[in-house]
N, C-alpha and C positions, 0 to 999 in steps of 0.2 A: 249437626255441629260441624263447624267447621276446621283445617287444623288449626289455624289462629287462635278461635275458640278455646281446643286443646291445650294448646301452648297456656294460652292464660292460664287456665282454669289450674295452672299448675304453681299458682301462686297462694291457690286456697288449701286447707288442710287436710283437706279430705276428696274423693274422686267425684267427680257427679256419679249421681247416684242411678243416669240411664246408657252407664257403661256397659258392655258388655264384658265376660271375665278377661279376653282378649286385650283389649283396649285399657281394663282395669290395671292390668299386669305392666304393660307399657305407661301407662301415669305413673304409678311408681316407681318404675326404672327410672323416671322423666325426673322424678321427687330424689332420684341418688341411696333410691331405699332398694338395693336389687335382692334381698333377701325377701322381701314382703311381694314384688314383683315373681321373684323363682317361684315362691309356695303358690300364686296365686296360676302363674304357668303350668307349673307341677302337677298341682290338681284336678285341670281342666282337662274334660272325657274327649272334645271334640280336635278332630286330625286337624287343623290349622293352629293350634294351641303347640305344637310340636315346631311353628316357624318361630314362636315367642322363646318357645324354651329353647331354641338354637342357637338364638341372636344373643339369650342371655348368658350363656353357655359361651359363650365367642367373647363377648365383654368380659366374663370372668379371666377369658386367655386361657382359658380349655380346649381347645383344638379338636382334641380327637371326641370328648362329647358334642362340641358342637355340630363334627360331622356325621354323629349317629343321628340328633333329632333333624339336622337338615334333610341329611336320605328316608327320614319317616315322614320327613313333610314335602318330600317329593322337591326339593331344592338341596343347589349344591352352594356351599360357601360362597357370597359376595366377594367382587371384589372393590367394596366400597369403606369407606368410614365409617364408623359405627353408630357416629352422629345422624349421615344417610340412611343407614339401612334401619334406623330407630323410625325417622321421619317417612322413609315407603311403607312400613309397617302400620304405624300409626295412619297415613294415607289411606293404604288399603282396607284398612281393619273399618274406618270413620265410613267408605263407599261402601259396604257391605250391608252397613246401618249396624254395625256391633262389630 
């Protein structure tokens, strides 16, 4: 998939279904759903799921949470848009294959 791909696909009502939780979490940030996006961050066991809860965590304008999951995810706050740091996320997450 590509991010274009992503983008669309954010016009349908539900995520594809060969997302990984990562990527799931960012579709629905994408969808303006960041409650359904937090739970699905929230949940997820694996250390890079701590960059999703970061970033969500910073869109809320939590500050100081977003700088506990950034130091668990071995990054420090952007100094981007959040529009940006949605789309390297999403980038990243897509080259990974999940």
């Amino acid at each position: 998939m590509t991010f274009i791909d992503f983008k669309k696909s954010l016009q349908d009502e539900k995520p594809p279904s060969n997302l990984s939780p990562n990527l799931t979490a960012l579709w629905y940030d994408g969808k303006a759903d960041w409650d359904k996006a937090h739970d699905i961050a929230d949940g997820n066991p694996y250390p890079e799921a701590d960059w999703v809860h970061a970033y969500l965590h910073r869109k809320e304008g939590d500050e100081w949470n977003a700088n506990y999951w950034y130091r668990r995810a071995g990054k420090t706050m952007p100094n981007l848009s959040l529009a940006d740091e949605w789309e390297d996320l999403v980038t990243y997450f897509l080259t990974k294959v999940g």
